[in-house]
C-alpha positions as CSV (number, residue, x, y, z in Angstrom):
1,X,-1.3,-1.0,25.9
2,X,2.8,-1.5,27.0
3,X,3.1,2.3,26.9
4,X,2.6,4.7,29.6
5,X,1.9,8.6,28.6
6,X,2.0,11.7,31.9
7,X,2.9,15.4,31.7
8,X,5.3,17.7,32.7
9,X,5.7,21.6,32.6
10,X,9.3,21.2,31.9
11,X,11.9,18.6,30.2
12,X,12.7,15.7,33.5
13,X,16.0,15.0,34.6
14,X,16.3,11.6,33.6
15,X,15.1,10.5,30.2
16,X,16.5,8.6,27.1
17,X,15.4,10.8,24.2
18,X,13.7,14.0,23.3
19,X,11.7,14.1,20.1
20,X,11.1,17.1,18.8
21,X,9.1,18.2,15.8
22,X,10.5,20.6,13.2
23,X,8.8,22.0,10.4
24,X,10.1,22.5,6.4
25,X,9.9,26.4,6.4
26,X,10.1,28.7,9.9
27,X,12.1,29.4,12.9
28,X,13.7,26.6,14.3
29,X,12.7,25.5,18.0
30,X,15.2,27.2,20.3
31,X,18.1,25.7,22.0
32,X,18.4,23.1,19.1
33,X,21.9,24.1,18.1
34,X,21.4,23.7,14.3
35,X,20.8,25.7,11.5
36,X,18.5,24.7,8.5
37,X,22.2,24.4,6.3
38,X,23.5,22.1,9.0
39,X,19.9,20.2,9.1
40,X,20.2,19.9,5.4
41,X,23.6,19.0,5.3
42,X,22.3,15.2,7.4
43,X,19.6,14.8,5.0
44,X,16.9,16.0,7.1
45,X,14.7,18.7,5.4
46,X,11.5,18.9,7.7
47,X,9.3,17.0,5.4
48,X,6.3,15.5,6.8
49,X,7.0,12.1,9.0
50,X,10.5,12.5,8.4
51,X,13.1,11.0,11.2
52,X,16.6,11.6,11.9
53,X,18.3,10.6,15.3
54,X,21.2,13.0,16.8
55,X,23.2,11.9,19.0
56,X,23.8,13.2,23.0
57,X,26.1,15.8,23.1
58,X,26.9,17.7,26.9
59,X,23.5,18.2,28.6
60,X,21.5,17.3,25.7
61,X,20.3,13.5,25.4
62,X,19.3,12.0,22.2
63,X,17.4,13.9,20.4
64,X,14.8,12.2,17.4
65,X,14.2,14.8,15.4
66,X,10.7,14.1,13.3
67,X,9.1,16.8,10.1
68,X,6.2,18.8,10.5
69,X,5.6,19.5,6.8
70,X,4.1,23.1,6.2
71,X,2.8,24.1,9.3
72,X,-0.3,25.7,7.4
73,X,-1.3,21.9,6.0
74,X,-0.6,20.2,9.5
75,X,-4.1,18.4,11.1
76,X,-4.4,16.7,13.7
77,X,-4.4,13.4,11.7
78,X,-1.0,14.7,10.7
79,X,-0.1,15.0,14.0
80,X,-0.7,11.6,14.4
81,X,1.1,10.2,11.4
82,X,3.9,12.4,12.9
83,X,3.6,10.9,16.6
84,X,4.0,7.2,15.1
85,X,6.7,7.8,13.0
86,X,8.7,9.4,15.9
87,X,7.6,6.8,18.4
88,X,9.3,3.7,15.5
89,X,12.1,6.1,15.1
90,X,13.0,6.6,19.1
91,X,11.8,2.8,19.7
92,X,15.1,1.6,20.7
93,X,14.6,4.1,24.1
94,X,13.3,2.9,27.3
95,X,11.7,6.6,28.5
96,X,11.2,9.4,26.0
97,X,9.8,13.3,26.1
98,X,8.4,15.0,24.0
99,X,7.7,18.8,22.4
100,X,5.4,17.9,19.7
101,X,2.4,18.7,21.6
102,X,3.2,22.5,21.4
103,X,5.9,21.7,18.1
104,X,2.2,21.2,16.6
105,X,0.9,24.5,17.3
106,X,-2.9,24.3,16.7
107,X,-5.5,22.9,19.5
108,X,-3.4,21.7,22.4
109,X,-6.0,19.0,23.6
110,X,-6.5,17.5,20.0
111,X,-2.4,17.5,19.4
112,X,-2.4,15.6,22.6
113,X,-4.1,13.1,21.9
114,X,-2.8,12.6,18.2
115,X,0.2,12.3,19.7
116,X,-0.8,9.6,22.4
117,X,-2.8,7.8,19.2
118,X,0.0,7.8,16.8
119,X,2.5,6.7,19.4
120,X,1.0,4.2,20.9
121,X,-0.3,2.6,18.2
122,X,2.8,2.5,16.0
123,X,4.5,1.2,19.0
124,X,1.8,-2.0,20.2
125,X,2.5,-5.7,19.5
126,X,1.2,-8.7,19.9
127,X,3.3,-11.4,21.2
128,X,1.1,-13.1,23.2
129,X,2.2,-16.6,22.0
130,X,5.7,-15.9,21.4
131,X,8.5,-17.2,23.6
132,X,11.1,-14.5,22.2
133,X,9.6,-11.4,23.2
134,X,12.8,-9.1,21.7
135,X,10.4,-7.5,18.9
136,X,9.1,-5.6,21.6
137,X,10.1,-1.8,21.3
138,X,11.9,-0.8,24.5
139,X,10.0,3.0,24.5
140,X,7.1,2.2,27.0
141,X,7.1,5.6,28.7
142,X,6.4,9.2,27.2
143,X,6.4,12.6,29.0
144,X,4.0,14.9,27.1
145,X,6.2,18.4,27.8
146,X,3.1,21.0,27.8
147,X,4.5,24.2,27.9
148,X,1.3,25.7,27.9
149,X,-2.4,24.7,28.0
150,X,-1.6,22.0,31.2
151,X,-4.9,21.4,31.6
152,X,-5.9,21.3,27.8
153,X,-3.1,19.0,27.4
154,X,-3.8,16.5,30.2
155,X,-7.0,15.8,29.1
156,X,-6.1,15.6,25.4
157,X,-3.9,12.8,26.7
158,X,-6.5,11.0,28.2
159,X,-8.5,10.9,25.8
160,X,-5.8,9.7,24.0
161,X,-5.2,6.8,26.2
162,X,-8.5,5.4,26.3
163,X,-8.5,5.7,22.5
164,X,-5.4,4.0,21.9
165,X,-6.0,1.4,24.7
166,X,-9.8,0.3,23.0
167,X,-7.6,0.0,19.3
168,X,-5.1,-2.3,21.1
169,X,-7.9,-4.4,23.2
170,X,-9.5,-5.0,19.8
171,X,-6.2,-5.6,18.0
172,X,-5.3,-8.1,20.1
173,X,-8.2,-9.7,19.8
174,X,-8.3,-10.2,15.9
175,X,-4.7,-11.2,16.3
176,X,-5.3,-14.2,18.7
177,X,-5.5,-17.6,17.0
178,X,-8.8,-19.2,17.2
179,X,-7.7,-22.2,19.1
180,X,-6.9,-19.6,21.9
181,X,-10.3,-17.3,21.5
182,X,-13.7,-18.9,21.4
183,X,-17.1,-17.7,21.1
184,X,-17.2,-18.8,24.8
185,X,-13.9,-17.3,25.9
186,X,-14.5,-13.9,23.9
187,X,-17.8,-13.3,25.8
188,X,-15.8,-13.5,29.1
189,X,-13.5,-11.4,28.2
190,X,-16.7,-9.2,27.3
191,X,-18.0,-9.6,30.3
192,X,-14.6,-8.8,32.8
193,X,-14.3,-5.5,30.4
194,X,-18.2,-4.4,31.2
195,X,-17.3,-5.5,34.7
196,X,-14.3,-2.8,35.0
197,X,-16.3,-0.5,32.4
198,X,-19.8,0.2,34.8
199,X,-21.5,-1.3,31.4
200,X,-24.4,-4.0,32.1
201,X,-23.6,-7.5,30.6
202,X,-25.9,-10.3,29.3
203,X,-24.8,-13.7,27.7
204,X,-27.4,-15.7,25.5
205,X,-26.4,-19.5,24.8
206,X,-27.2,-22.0,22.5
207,X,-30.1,-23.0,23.9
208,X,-31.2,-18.9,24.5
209,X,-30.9,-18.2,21.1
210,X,-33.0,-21.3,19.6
211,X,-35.6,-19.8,21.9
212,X,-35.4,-16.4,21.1
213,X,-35.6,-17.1,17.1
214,X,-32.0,-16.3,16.2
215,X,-31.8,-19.0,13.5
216,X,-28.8,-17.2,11.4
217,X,-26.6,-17.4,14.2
218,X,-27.9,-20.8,15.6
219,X,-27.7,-21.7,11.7
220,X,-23.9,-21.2,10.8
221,X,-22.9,-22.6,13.9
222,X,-24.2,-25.5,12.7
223,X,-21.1,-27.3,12.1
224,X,-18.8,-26.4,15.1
225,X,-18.0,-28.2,18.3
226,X,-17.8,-24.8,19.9
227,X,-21.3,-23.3,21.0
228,X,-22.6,-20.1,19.7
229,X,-22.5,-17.0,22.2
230,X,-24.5,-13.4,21.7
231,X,-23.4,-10.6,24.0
232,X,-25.6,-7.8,24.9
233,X,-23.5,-4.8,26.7
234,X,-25.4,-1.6,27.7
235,X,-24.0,1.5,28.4
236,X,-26.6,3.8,30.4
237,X,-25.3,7.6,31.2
238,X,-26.8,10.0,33.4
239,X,-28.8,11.9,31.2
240,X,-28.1,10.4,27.9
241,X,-28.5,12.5,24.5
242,X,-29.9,9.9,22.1
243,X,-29.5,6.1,22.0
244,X,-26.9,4.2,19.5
245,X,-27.1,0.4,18.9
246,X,-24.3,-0.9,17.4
247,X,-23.9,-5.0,15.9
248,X,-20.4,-6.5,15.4
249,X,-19.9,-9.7,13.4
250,X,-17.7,-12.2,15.5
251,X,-17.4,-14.9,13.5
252,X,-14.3,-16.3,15.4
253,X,-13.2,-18.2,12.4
254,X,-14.7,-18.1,9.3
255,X,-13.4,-21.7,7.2
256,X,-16.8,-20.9,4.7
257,X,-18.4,-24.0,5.7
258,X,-19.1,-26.3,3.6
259,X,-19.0,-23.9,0.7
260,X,-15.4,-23.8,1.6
261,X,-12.3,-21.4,1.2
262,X,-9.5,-21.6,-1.1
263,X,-6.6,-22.8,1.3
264,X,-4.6,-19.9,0.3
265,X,-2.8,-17.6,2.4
266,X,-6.0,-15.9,3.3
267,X,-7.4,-18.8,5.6
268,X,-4.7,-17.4,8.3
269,X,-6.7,-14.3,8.2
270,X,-9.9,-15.7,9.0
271,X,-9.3,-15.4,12.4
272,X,-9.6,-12.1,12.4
273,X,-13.6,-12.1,11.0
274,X,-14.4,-11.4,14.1
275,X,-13.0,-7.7,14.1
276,X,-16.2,-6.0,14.1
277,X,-16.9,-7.9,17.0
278,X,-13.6,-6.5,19.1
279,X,-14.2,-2.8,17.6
280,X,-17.6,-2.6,18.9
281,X,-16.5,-4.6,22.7
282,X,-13.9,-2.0,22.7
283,X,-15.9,0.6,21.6
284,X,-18.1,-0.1,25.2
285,X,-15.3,-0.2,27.4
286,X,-14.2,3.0,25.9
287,X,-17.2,5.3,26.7
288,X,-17.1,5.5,30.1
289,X,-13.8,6.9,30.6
290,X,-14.8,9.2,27.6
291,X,-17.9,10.7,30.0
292,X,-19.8,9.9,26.2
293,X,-23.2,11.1,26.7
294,X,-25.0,9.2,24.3
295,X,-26.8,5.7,25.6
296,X,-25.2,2.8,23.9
297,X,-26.4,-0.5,23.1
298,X,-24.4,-3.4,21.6
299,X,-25.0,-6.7,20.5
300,X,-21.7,-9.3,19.7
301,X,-22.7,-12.1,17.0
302,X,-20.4,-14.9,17.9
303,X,-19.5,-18.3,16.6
304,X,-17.5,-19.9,13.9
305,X,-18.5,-20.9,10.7
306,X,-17.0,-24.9,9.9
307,X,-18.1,-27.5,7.6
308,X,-18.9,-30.7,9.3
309,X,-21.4,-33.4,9.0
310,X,-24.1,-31.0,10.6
311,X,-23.1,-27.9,8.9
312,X,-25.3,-25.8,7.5
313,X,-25.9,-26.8,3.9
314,X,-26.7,-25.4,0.1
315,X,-30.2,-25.1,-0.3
316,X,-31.3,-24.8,3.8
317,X,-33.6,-22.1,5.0
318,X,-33.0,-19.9,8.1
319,X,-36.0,-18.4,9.8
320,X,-34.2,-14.9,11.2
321,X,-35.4,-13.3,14.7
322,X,-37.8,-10.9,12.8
323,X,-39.2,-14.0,10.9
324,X,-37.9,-13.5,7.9
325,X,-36.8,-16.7,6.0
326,X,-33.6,-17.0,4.1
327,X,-32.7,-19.8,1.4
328,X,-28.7,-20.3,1.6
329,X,-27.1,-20.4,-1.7
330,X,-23.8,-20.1,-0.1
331,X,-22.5,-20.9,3.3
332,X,-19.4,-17.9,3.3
333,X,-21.9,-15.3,3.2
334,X,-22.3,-16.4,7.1
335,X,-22.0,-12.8,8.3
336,X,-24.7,-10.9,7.0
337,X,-26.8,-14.2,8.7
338,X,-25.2,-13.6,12.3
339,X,-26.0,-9.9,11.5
340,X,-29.9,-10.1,10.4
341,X,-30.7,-11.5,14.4
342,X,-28.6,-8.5,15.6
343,X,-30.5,-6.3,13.9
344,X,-33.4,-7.7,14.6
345,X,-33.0,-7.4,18.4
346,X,-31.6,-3.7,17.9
347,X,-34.5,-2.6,16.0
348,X,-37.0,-3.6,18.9
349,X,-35.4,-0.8,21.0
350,X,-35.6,2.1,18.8
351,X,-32.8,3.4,19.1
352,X,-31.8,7.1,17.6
353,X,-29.4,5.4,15.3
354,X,-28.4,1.3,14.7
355,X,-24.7,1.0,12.9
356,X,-23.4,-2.8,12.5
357,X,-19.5,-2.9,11.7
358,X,-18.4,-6.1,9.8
359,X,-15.4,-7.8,8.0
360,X,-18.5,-8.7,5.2
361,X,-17.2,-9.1,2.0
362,X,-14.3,-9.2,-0.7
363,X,-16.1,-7.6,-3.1
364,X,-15.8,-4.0,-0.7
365,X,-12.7,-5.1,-0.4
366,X,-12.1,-5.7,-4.3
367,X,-13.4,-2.2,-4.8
368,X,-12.0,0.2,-2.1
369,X,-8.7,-1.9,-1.3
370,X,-7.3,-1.8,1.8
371,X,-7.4,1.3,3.2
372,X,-10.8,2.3,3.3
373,X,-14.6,0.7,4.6
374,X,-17.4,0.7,2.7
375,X,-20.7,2.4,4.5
376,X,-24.2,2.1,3.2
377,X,-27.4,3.2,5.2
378,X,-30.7,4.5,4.8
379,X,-30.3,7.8,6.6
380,X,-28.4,10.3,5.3
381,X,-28.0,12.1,8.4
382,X,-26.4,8.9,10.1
383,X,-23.9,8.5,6.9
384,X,-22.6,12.0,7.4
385,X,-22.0,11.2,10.8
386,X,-20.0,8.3,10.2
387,X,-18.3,10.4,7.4
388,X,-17.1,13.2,9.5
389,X,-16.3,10.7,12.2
390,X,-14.0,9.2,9.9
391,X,-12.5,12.3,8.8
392,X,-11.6,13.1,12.3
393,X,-10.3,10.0,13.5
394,X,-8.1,8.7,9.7
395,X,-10.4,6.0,9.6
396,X,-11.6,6.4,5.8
397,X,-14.8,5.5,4.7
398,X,-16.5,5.8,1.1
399,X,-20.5,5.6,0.4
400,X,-21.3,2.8,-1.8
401,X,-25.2,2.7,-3.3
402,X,-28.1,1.1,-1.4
403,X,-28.9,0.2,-4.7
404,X,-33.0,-0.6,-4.2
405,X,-33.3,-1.8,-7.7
406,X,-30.6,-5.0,-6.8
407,X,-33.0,-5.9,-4.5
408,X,-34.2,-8.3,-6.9
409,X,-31.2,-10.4,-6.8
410,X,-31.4,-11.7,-3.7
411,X,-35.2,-13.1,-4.3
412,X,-35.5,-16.8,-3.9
413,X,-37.9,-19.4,-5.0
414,X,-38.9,-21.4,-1.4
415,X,-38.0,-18.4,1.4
416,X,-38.2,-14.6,1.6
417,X,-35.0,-14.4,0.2
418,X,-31.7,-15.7,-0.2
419,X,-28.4,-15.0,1.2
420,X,-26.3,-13.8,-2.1
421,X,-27.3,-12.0,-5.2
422,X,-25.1,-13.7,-7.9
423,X,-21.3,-12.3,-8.8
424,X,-22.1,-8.9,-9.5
425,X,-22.2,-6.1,-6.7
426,X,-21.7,-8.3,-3.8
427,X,-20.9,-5.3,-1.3
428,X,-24.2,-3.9,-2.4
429,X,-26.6,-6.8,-2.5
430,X,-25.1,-7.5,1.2
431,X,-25.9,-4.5,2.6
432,X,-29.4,-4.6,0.9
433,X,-29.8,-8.3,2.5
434,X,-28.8,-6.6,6.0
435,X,-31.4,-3.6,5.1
436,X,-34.4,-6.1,5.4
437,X,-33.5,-6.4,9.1
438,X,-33.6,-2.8,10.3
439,X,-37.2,-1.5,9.7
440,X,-36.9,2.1,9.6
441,X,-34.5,2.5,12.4
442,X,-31.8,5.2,10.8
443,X,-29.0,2.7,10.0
444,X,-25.3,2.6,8.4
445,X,-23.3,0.0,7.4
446,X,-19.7,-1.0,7.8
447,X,-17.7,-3.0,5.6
448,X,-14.2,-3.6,6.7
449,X,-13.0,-6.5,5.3
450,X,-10.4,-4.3,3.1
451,X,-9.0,-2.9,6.0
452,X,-9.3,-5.3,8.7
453,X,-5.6,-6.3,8.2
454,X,-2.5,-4.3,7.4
455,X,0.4,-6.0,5.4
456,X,3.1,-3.8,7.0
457,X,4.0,-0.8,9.2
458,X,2.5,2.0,7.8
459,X,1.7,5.3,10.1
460,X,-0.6,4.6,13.0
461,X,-1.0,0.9,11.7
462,X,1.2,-2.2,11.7
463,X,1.5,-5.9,10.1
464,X,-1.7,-7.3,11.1
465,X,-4.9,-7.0,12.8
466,X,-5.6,-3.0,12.4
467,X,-9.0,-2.8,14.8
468,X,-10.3,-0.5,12.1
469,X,-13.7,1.3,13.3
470,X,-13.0,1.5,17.0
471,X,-12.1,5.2,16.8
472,X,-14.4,5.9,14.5
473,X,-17.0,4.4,16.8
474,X,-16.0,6.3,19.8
475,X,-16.6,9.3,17.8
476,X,-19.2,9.0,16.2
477,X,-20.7,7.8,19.9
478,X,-19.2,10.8,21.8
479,X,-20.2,13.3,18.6
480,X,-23.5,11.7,18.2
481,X,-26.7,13.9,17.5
482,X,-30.0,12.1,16.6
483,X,-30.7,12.5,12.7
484,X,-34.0,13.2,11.1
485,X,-36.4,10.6,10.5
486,X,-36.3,10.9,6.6
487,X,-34.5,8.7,4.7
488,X,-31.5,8.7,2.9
489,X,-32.0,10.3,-0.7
């Protein structure tokens, strides 16, 4: 994360822009030296996430003027919305301040870090590989002005900055080319963030996971040159409240194998079928910083998925960690495969709660678009959880049926089952095929292949990678409460 967020009682000296938040109805923020006729009268109105940029003028510097909206309707998701479109609107200045902490009203702590969030999240990039580096906003400093609530403040923007900091870790991640991000090279990069995180690292090879049983991951690495890597981090606190595990697919680039992918635009994208992977690695090496109280386990699934003369084939059978066989019907439903030995392994330390985050399927994606995740679990305690975590965070979710009576799709003729159940319901009949994996371990979930990737600047997101589910990880991680046994109704 390029941008650097303190504090200050009082507006600095030296600084390129104020922003200041103004709402559609109200008294206007003192010493602004305009009336609502003469606000009107530049086309600026107050309206929620709108931006107008006057000029300095004597002792005042630039000042970006961004709407509130109705004060009575403003969240702190608003707030957020509000930060980032301020933050595009002043990007063009190398150190800005800002009011909108206390221009919020509300809970000082949660407007600060909305404000961090929205900010430095509308602001990040990645241009890594490029050699012209002028798409780079100049704004990489921001003085949160707290007027009152220091303390409350402060630690709002802390919070803030180990939030926004895990969504550009994982962003940048999804957005690196395969060529330049291995199964190898990723579990390094795990292993230098437990390293600087005080989270406990392991790293199972090839030749690991053949022992240990882990033929879906073993299995669609079949057909690549690179080796397979799993990646168990663990996060211990001193007197932890409840124990999450959580399982990201890292499928570092997903070609479909031999059952193989339209070469259509989407193939570029494939890189980034591996996000689950980087929400839940920068999930970990957010929790600490966070003080999160709740005992975290996670396991990364990576490999690739590439057709070759020993590729997986049509027609194989799998034997999964837990034993379970699988028949493959088709090699592109490689996640749920990489997913089933995660499970497995999380199951055997029953945990409170198990949640596995994964770019799954187009058929989530074909029904919720992209702006939403699919969940599913067995445990409705778990689900609401994960919903109010996503309500907090902007991170929408919507609960598609664990169907039970679909099961029957995925039965096969030689194995346990099979790895698809046919055209129809795809979202469900993965999650059902992931179900067989978790015993009775209270589990959710997450299908973000809709929202993995954004086609433009839009609020807190921008064109590409989104690292969708890392806050609502952290959240639901920090929030966390174990759930009742019973299962979902």
């Amino acid at each position: 994360m390029r941008t650097s967020f303190t504090t200050a009682s009082t507006l600095p000296a030296k600084i390129d822009a104020l922003v200041i938040g103004i709402a559609s109805s109200g008294t206007l923020p003192a010493g602004l030296g305009y009336t609502r006729a003469e606000l009107s009268a530049i086309g600026f109105d107050g309206r929620c996430c709108q931006t107008t940029i006057i000029p300095a003028s004597g002792q005042s510097p630039v000042r970006v003027l961004v709407g509130l909206g109705e004060m009575s309707a403003l969240t702190a998701n608003t707030v957020r919305l509000v930060a980032a479109s301020a933050a595009r609107a002043g990007a063009r200045y190398a150190k800005v301040a800002t009011t909108l902490v206390t221009d919020a009203r509300g809970n000082a702590k949660d407007n600060a870090q909305s404000v961090v969030e929205g900010m430095a999240l509308a602001l990040h990039r990645y241009v890594d590989l490029k050699n012209d580096k002028s798409s780079l906003p100049a704004l990489t400093s921001v003085v949160l002005i707290a007027r009152t609530s220091p303390a409350q403040v402060k630690a709002g923007m802390e919070m803030g900055i180990a939030t926004a900091t895990a969504v550009c870790t994982a962003r940048d991640f999804a957005n690196t080319p395969p060529s330049h991000l291995t199964a190898t090279q990723f579990a390094q990069h795990a292993e230098e963030i437990a390293r600087k995180s005080g989270l406990k690292s392991t790293v199972y090879n090839r030749d690991q996971l053949i022992a240990m049983g882990c033929g879906g991951l073993v299995g669609v690495n079949a057909g690549s040159v690179e080796p397979p890597r799993m990646v168990k981090l663990e996060y211990r606190p001193t007197g932890a409240r409840g124990h999450v595990v959580l399982v990201g697919k890292g499928v570092m680039y997903d070609s479909g194998g031999i059952s193989l992918k339209p070469s259509d635009a989407s193939h570029a994208s494939m890189k980034m079928d591996m996000s689950g992977a980087a929400a839940v690695l920068a999930t970990m090496g957010a929790l600490r910083a966070l003080k999160v109280k709740t005992k975290v386990t996670a396991f990364l699934m990576c490999t690739d998925n590439l057709p070759s003369g020993s590729a997986m084939k049509l027609g194989d059978v799998l034997t999964m960690h837990n034993g379970k066989t699988v028949e493959i019907h088709n090699t592109d439903a490689e996640g749920r495969l990489v997913l089933a030995d995660g499970l497995s392994l999380g199951t055997q330390l029953k945990p409170d709660a198990m949640i596995d985050i994964a770019t799954l399927t187009g058929a989530c994606m074909g029904a919720l678009g992209k702006k939403m995740a699919g969940v599913f679990g067995n445990n409705r305690g778990v689900i609401d959880q994960i919903k109010q975590a996503s309500t907090r965070t902007d991170e929408l979710v919507w609960e598609l049926p664990l169907f039970a009576d679909y099961r029957r799709l995925l039965d096969s003729n030689v194995a346990d089952m099979r790895n698809i159940g046919g055209p129809l319901a795809g979202a469900t009949t993965a999650a059902l095929f992931l179900s067989e994996f978790v015993a009775d371990v209270p589990w959710a979930h997450l299908d973000i292949a809709g929202p993995m990737e954004a086609d433009g600047d839009d609020g807190w997101l921008n064109r590409g990678a989104t690292a969708y589910g890392t806050r609502l990880l952290i959240d639901f991680c920090a929030q966390f409460k174990k759930p009742a046994a019973s299962k979902k109704k």
